[in-house]
C-alpha positions as CSV (number, residue, x, y, z in Angstrom):
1,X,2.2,-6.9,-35.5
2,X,0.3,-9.5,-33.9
3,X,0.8,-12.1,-30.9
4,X,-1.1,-14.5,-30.8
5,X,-3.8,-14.6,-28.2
6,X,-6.7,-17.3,-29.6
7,X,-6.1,-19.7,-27.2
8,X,-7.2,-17.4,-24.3
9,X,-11.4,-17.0,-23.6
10,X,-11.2,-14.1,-20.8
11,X,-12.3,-10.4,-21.6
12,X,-10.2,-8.8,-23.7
13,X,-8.3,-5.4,-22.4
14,X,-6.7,-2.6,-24.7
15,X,-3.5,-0.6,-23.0
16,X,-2.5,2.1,-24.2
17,X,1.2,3.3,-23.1
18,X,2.1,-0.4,-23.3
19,X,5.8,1.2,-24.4
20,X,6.1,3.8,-21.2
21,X,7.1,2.3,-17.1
22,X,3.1,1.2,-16.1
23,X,2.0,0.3,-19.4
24,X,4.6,-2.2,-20.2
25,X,4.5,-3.6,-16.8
26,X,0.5,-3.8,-16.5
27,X,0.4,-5.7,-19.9
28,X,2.3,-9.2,-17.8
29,X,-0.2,-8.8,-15.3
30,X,-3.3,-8.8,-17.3
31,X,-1.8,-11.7,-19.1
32,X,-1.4,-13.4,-15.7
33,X,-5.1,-12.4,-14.7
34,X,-6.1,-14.6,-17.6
35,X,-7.3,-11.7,-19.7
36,X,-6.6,-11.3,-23.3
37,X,-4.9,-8.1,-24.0
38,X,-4.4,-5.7,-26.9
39,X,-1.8,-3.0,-27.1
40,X,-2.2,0.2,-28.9
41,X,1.1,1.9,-29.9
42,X,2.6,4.3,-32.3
43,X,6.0,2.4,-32.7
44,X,5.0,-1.2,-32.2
45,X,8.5,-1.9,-32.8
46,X,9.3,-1.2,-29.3
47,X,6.9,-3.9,-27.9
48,X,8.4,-6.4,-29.9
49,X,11.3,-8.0,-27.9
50,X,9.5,-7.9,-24.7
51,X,9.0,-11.5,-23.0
52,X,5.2,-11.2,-23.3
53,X,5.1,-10.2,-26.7
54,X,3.8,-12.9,-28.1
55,X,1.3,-13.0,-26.2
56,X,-0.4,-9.7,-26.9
57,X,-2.2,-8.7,-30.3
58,X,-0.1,-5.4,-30.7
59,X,-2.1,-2.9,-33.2
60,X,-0.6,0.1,-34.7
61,X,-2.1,3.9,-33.6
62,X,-2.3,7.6,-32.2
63,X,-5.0,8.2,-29.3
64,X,-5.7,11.7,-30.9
65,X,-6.7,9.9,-34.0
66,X,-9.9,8.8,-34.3
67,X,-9.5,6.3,-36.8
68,X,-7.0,4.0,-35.3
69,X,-8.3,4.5,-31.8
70,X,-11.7,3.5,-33.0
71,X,-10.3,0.5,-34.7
72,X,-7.9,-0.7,-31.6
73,X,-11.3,-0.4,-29.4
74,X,-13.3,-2.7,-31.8
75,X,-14.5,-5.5,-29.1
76,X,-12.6,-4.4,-26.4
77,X,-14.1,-5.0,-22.5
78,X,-11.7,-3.1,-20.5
79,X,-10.0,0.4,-21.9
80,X,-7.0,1.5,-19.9
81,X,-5.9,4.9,-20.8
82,X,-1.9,5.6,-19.5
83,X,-1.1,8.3,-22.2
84,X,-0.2,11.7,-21.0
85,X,1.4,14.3,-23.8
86,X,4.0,15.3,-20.1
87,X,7.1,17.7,-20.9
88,X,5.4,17.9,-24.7
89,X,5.7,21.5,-24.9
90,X,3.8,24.4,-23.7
91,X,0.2,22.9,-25.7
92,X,0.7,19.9,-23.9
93,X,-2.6,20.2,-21.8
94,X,-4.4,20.9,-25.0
95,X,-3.0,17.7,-26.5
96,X,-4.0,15.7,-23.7
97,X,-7.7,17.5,-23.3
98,X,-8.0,16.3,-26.9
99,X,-6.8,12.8,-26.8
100,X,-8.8,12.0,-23.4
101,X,-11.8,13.4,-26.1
102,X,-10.8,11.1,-28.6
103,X,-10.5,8.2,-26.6
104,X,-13.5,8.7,-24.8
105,X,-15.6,8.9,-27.7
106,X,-14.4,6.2,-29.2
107,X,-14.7,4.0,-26.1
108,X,-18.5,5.3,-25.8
109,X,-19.0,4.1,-29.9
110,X,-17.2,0.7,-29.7
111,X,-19.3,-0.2,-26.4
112,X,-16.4,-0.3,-24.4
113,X,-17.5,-1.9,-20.9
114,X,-15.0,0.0,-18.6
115,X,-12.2,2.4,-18.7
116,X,-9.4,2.4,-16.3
117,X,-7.5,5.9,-16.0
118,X,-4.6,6.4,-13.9
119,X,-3.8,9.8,-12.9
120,X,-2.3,12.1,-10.4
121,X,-3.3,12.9,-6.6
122,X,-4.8,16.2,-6.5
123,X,-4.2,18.5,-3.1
124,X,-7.3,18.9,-1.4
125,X,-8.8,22.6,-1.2
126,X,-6.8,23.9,-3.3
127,X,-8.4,25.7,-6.7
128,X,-7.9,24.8,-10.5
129,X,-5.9,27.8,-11.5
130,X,-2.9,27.3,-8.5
131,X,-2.3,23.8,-9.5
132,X,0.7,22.4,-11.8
133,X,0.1,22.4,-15.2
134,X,0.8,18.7,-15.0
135,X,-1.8,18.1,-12.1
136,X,-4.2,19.8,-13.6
137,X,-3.9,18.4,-16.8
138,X,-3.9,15.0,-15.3
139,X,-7.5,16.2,-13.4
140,X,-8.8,17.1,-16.7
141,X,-8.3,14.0,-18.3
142,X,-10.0,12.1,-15.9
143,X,-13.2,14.2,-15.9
144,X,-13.4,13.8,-19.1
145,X,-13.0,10.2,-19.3
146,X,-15.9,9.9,-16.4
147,X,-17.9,12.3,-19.0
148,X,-17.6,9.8,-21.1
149,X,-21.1,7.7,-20.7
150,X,-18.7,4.5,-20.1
151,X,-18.3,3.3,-16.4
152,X,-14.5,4.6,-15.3
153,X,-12.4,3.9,-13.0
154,X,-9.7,6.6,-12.4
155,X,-6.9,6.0,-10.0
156,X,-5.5,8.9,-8.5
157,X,-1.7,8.4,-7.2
158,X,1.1,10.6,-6.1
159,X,4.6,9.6,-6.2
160,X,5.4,6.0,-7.3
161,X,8.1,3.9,-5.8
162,X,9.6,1.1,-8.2
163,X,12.7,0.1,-9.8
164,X,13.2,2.6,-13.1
165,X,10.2,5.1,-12.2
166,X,11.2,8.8,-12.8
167,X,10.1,9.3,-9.5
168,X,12.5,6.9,-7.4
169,X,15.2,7.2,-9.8
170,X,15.1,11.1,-8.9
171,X,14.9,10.1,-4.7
172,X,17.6,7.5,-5.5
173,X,20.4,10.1,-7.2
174,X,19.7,13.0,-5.1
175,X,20.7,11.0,-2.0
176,X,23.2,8.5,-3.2
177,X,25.0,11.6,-5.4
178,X,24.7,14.5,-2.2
179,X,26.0,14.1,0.9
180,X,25.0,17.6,1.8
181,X,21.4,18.4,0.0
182,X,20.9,22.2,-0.8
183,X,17.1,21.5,-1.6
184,X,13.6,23.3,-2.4
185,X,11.4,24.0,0.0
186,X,9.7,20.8,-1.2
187,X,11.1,18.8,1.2
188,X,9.0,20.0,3.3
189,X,6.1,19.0,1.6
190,X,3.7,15.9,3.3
191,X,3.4,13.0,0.3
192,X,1.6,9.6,0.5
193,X,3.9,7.1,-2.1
194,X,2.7,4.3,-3.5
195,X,4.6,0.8,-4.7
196,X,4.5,0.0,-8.1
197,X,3.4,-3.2,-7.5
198,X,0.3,-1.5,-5.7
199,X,-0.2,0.6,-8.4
200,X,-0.2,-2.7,-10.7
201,X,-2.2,-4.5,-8.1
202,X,-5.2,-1.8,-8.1
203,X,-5.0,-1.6,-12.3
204,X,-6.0,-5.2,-12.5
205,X,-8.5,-4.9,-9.7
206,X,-10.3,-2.5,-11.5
207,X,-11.3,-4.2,-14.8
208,X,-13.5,-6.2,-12.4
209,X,-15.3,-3.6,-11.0
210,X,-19.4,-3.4,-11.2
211,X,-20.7,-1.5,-14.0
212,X,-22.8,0.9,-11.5
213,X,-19.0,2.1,-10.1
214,X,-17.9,5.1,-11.9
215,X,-15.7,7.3,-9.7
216,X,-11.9,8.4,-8.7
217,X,-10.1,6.2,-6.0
218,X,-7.3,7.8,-4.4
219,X,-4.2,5.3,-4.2
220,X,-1.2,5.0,-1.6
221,X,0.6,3.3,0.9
222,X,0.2,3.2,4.8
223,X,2.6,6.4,5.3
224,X,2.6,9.9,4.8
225,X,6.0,11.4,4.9
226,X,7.8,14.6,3.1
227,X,10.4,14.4,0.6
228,X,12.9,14.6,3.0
229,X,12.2,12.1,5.2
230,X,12.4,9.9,2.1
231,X,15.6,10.9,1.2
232,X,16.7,10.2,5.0
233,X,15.1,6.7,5.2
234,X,16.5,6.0,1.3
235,X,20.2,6.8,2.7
236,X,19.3,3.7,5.8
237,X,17.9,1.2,3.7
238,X,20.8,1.7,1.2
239,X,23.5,1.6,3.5
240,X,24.5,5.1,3.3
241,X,25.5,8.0,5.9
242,X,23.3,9.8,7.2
243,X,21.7,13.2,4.9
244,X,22.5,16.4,5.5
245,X,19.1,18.6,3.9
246,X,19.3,22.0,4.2
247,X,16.3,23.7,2.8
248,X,16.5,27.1,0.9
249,X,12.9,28.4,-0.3
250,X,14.3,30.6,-3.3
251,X,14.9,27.6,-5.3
252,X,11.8,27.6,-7.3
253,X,10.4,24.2,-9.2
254,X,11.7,26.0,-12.8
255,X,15.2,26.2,-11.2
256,X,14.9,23.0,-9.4
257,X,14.0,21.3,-11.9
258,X,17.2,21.8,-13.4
259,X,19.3,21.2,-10.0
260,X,17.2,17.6,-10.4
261,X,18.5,17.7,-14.1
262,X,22.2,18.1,-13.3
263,X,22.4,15.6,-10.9
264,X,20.3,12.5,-11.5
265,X,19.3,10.4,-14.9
266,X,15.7,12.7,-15.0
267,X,16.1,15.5,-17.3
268,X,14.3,18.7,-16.7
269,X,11.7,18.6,-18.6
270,X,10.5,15.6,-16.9
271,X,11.5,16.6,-13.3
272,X,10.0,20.1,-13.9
273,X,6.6,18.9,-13.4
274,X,7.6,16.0,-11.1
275,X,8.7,19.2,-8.7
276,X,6.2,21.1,-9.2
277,X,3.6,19.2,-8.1
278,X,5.0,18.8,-5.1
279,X,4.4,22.1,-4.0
280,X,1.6,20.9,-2.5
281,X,0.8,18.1,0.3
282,X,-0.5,15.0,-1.8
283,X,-1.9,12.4,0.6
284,X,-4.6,10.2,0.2
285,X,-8.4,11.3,1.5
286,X,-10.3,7.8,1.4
287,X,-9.4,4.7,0.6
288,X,-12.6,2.9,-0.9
289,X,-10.8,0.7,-3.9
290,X,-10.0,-1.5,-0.4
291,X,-14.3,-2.6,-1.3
292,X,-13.5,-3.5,-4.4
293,X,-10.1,-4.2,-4.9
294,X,-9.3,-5.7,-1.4
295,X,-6.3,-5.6,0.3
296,X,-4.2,-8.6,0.5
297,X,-2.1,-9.6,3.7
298,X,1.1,-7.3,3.9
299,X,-0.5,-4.7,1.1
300,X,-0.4,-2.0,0.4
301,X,3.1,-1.8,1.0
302,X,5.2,0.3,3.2
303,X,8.3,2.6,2.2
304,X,11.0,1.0,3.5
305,X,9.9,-2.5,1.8
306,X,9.0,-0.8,-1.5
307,X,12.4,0.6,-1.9
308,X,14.2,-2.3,-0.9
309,X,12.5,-4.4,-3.4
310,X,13.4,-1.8,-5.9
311,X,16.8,-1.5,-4.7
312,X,16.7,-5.3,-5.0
313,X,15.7,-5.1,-8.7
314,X,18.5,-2.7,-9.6
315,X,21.3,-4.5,-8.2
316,X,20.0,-7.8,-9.7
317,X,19.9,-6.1,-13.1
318,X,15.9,-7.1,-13.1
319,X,14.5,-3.6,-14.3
320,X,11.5,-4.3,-16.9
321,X,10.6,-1.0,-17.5
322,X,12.0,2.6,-16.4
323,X,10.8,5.8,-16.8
324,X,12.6,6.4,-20.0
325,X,10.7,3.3,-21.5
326,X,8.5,5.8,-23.2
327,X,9.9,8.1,-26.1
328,X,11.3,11.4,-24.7
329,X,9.2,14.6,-25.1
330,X,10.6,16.1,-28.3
331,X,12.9,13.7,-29.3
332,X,12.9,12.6,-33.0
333,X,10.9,9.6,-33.7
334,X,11.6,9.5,-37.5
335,X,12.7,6.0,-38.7
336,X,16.1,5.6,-40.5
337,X,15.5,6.7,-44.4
338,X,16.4,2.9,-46.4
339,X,16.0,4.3,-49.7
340,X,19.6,4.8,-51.0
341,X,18.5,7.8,-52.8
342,X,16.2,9.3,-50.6
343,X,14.9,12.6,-51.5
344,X,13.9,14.6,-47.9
345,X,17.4,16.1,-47.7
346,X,21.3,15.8,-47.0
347,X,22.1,13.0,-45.3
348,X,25.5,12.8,-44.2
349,X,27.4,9.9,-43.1
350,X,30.2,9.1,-41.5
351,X,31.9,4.8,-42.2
352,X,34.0,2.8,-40.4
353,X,35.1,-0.6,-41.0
354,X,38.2,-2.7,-39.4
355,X,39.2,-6.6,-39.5
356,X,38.6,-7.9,-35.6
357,X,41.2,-10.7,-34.3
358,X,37.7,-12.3,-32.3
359,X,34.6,-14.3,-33.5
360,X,31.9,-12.7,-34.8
361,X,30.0,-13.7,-31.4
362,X,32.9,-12.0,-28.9
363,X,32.5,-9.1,-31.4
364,X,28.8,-9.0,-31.0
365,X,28.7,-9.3,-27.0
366,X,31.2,-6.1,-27.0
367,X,28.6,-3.8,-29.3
368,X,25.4,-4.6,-27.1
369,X,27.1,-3.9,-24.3
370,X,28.0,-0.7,-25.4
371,X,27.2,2.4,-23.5
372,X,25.8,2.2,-20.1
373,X,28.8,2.1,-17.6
374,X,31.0,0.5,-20.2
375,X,31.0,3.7,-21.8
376,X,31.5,4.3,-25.4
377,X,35.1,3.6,-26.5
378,X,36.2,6.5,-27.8
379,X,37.3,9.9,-26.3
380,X,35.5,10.0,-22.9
381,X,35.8,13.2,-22.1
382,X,34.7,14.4,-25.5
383,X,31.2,11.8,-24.4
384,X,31.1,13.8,-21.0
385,X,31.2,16.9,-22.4
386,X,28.2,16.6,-25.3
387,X,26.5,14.5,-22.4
388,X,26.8,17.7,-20.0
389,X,26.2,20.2,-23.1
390,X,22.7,18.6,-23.6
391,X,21.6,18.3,-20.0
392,X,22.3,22.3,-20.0
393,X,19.8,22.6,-22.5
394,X,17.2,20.8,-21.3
395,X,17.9,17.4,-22.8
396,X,18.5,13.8,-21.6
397,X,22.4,13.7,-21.3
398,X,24.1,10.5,-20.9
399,X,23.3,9.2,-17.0
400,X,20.0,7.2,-18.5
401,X,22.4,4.3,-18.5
402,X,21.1,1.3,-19.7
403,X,17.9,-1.0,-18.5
404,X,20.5,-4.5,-18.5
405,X,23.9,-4.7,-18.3
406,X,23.9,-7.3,-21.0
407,X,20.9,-7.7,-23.5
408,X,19.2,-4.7,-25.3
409,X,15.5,-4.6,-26.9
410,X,14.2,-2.6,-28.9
411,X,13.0,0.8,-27.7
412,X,15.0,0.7,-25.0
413,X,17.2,3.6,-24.1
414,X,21.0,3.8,-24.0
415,X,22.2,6.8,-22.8
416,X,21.1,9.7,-24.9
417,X,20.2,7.4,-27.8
418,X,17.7,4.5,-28.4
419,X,17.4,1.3,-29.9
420,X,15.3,2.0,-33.4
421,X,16.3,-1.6,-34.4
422,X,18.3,-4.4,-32.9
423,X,19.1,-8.0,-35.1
424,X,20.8,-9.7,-32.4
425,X,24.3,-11.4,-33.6
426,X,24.2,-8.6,-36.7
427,X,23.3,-5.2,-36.5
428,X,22.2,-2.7,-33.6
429,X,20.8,0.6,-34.8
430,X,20.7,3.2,-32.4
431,X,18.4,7.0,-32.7
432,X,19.7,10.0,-31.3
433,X,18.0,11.8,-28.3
434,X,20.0,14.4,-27.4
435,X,19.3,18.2,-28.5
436,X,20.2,18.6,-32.0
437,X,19.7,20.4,-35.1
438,X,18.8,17.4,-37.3
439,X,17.9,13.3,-37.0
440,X,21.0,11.5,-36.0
441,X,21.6,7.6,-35.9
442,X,24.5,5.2,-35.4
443,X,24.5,1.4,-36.8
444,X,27.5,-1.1,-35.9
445,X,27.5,-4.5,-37.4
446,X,29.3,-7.9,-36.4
447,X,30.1,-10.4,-39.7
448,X,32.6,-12.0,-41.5
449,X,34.0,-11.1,-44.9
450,X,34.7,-13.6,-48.1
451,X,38.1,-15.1,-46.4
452,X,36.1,-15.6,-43.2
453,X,37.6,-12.8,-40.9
454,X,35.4,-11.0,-38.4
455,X,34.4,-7.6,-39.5
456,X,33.1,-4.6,-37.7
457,X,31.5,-2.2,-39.8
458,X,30.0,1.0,-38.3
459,X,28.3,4.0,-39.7
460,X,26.9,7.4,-38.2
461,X,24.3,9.2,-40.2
462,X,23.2,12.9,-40.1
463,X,20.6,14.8,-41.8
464,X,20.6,18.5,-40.6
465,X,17.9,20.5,-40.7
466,X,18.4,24.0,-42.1
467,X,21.9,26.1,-42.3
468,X,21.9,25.6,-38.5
469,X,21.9,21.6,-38.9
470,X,24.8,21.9,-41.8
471,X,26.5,24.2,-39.7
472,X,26.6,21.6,-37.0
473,X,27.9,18.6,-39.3
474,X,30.6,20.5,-40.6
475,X,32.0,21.7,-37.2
476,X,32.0,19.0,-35.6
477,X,33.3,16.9,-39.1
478,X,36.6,17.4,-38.3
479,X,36.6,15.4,-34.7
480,X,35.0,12.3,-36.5
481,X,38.6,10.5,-37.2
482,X,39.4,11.2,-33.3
483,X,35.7,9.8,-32.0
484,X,34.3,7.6,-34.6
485,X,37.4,6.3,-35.7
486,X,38.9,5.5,-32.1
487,X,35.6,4.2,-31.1
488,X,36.0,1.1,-34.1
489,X,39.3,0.6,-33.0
490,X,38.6,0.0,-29.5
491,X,35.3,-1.5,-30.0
492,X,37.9,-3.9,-32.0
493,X,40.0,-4.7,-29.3
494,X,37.6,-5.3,-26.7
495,X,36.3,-7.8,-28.3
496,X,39.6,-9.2,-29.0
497,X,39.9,-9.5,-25.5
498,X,36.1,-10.9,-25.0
499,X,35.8,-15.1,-24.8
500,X,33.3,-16.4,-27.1
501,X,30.1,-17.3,-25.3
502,X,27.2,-19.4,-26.9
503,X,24.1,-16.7,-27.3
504,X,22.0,-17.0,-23.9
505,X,17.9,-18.1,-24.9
506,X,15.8,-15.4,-25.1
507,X,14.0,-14.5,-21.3
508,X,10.7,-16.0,-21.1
């Protein structure tokens, strides 16, 4: 999957993590910068309905493989490295120590002029072993990307503010969704944030850097606050009454973490680490990228303006990336099996077709709107419930919502599914997320029949794995009629009740 990138002359850059919330926003600004850029992703898929797609040379890979990573680095000037294995499981530092390997010797090999890393801020003073697994994890990997024998640049930031990171979507829930806060101890804790658009700002600056400079930079804005002065100044700029926090230390980061699960969009295994490394005070010790990547007039940016232009973003429906951009630690990535007779097992299926009094276009506008807070048409409480179910067990639930109102892309996520494949006008395919004992996936279709009526066709597939997986399909069997069935019906007459709009040109 290639864009086409032969009428630009500047360096040309590799990202990796072009699919996750820096990544895909770094790759426009590059572009911008005048550099040519290649992207490196396992499911290139994803990248492919972004607006700068077409610009980029996207490449198929794994950074712990060295074969594709070598290949992706083949006369590359500038390496950015924005993988990170978070939430993976309990080998997760290994996976990372060993792709931060791969990549660096593969940069070293292909004469790589530069990698850019961006990482964590580290407490000062404070030892190895009484850090976060995530923190220390993210130390790791930049040591070993300095150890490479390529000059590196590795950018050290703490919490990010932007429009769909996990980190302001979890300030932004706790306070809109909590009048009264029974919080961690935490909120105590002194923190340095940092805009995204910083963050971008400093990534650019960085490919430009002399070859002698090989260091960490710590990154952040002009205040240091705690979490809950934050959550107070969130509540101002938004509008809202004044927070009531009240502190209680036996909440731990393990049982936080799934306090921060409950309530916002962030499930626990992602919030876990989030809270966990803020046990300690993050703030910035130096701030020497100023000699190389200068600070313009009115950067870095405060808090207060940060979130507002986040804020701004949401309400506009202007979210590029989010934090659920990248594919969710141990959620199934298998593609949909196309071969009718496929041999790796069961798969079940559930069909659904019905004759729709709209055009295939009002049809079509009703079914990529779908989920979100139009919900699902069918049996909401029965949604609320397996949304709830799978938060309790450490998965994504439904409050991911949707990145725009309107228009999907693939890889995007909806809820506790994502978009495996979308042909707009005809079919969206959708992957389950949530916790379950098997690969799930749901496909509606907008067309017309041989009389020229407007059909919606929609299927739900299943294949189990083990007795536990058929066990699942065959208790929950019975509830299909109420769910699937009443979710074609109403899909039906939504659209029934949707005017036909011409298709809106794709966003350039």
């Amino acid at each position: 999957m290639n864009g086409d990138d032969t009428t630009r002359e500047g360096p040309r850059c590799l990202v990796t993590g072009a699919t996750g919330y820096i990544g895909g926003r770094l790759v426009p600004e590059l572009l911008a910068a005048g550099y040519r850029v290649r992207c490196l992703a396992r499911s290139p898929g994803k990248l492919r309905d972004h607006s700068w797609a077409g610009d980029a040379e996207i490449v198929r890979g794994d950074v712990t493989d060295d074969v594709s990573t070598g290949a992706a680095l083949r006369d590359v000037d500038v390496a950015y490295y924005l993988v990170h294995a978070l939430g993976t499981g309990k080998d997760f530092e290994e996976t990372d120590r060993r792709a931060a390997t791969v990549f660096a010797r593969q940069a070293r090999a292909a004469g790589v002029r530069r990698i850019v890393y961006l990482g964590g801020l580290t407490p000062a003073g404070v030892p190895e072993r009484d850090l976060s697994p995530h923190l220390r994890s993210r130390a790791e990997v930049g040591l070993v990307l300095l150890a490479s024998g390529v000059p590196t640049t590795v950018l050290r930031a703490a919490v990010i503010l932007g429009s769909g990171s996990a980190s302001f979507e979890m300030l932004r829930y706790l306070t809109e969704r909590l009048p009264v806060m029974v919080t961690p101890s935490w909120v105590h804790t002194r923190i340095q944030p940092v805009a995204v658009r910083d963050v971008l700002r400093a990534l650019v600056g960085s490919a430009g850097m002399p070859q002698e400079v090989s260091r960490a930079f710590d990154i952040g804005g002009p205040e240091v606050l705690t979490y809950r002065d934050m959550m107070l100044r969130y509540a101002r700029i938004a509008g809202l009454p004044r927070r009531l926090v009240l502190p209680v230390p036996v909440l731990t980061p393990g049982l936080s973490s799934h306090w921060v699960g409950l309530v916002t969009p962030v499930p626990a295994s992602i919030a876990r680490p989030l809270a966990e490394s803020l046990r300690h005070e993050v703030v910035c010790h130096e701030h020497d990228i100023a000699r190389y990547v200068p600070d313009p007039p009115g950067h870095p940016l405060g808090f207060d303006e940060a979130v507002r232009l986040a804020l701004q973003r949401v309400r506009e429906a202007r979210v590029d990336t989010r934090w659920s951009s990248a594919s969710v630690p141990g959620a199934p990535s298998d593609p949909l099996p196309t071969d009718p007779d496929w041999a790796g097992g069961s798969l079940y299926t559930d069909e659904r077709e019905i004759t729709v009094d709209a055009s295939p276009e009002a049809l079509w506008r009703v079914i990529e709107g779908i989920g979100g807070k139009n919900g699902w048409y069918s049996f909401p409480l029965a949604w609320s419930v397996r949304g709830l179910l799978d938060r309790l067990v450490g998965g994504v639930g439904l409050r991911r919502g949707r990145r725009d109102a309107q228009r999907l892309r693939a890889g995007d996520s909806l809820d506790f599914w994502r978009v495996e494949e979308i042909d707009r006008g005809r079919l969206l395919r959708l992957r389950a997320e949530m916790r379950l004992p098997g690969l799930a996936w749901l496909e509606m279709y907008a067309g017309t029949d041989q009389a020229g009526r407007t059909r919606y066709r929609q299927r739900a597939l299943f294949h189990p794995h083990g007795l536990l997986g058929q066990a699942y399909w065959w208790g929950v069997s019975p509830f299909h009629a109420l769910v699937f069935g009443g979710m074609a019906r109403n899909i039906a007459r939504a659209a029934a009740r949707t005017p036909s709009a011409p298709e809106p040109a794709p966003a350039r």
